[in-house]
N, C-alpha and C positions, 0 to 999 in steps of 0.2 A: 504494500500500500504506500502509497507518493504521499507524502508531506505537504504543504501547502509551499513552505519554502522550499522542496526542492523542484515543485512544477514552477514556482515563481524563478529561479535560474534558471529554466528551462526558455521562458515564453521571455526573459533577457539575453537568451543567447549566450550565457554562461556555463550551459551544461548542455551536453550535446546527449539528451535524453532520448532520442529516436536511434541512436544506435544502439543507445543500451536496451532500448524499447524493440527490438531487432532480434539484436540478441538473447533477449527472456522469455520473449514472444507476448506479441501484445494478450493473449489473453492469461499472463500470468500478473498484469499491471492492473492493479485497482486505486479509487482513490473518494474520501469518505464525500458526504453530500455535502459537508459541512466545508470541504477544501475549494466543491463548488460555490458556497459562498463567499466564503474568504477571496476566493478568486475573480469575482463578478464585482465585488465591493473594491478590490482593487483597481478593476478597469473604471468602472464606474470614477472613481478618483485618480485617475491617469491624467495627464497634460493631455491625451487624446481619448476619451472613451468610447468614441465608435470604432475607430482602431483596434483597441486593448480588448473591448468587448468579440470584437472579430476573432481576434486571438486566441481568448479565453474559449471562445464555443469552436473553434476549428480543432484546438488542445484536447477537451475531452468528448468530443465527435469520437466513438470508439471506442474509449474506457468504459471497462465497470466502475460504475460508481454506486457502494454501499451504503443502505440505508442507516441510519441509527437509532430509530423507533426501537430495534429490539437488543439494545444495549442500555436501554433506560436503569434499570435495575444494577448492572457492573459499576454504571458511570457514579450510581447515587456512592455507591460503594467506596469509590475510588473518593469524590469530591468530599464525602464524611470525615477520612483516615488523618489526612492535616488539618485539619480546621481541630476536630478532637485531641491533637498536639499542639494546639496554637498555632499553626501554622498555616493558614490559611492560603487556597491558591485563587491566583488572578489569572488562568492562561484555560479560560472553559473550552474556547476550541482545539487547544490543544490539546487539553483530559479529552475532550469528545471522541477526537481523531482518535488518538492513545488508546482508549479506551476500545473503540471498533475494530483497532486491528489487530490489538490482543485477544476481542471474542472471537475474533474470525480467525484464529490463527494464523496470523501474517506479519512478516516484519515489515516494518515502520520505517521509509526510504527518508533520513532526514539531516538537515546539517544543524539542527538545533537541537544535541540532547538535552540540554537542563529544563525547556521546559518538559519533560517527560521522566524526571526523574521518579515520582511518587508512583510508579506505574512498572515494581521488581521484575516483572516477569514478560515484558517488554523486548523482544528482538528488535533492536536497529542498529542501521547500516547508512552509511553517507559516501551516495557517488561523487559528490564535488570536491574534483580536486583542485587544491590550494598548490597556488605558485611563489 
């Protein structure tokens, strides 16, 4: 499952995501409903949003993209565990995502672990490479 930030270095040209999308085969690439918003909210706030919007729907033209209706109950789970240690989290799309791709058994394609730290049992993996 894609990250929002690693489809977001995708549709910048930073990550050459269609070969690794190639390579895996597109039907091994999923990515949550919730990365569809993140991702429409960013064209929508682009210097061009009929552009970015273009983009964005050309991008997951293709993908499965997983619901999260039936992760309600992990997610409450997951969003209880800090809050009951003080430590409350601010990153809900990121527990959401997190959350769906460890019900669905699937690693998590991301260049941001720490928002996913609260989330043990969690597989991920980052294709962007740093120069």
């Amino acid at each position: 499952m894609l990250d929002t930030s690693t489809c977001v270095f995708f549709l910048r040209g930073e990550l050459h995501l269609d070969k690794i999308i190639r390579e895996k085969g597109l039907e091994n690439i999923f990515i949550s409903e919730v990365t569809v918003f993140e991702l429409k909210y960013g064209a929508e706030n682009s210097a061009n949003p009929k552009k970015s919007h273009r983009a964005v729907d050309k991008f997951v033209k293709g993908l499965t993209i997983i619901p999260i209706f039936g992760i309600v109950d992990q997610y409450t789970n997951y969003k209880v565990l800090p809050r009951k240690n003080g430590k409350p989290m601010h990153v809900e799309f990121d527990l959401i995502i997190g959350v769906t791709a460890l019900a669905n058994e699937m690693i998590l394609v991301t260049d941001n672990n720490h928002d996913f730290r609260y989330l043990e049992n969690l597989k991920l993996v980052n294709w962007l490479e740093r120069k």
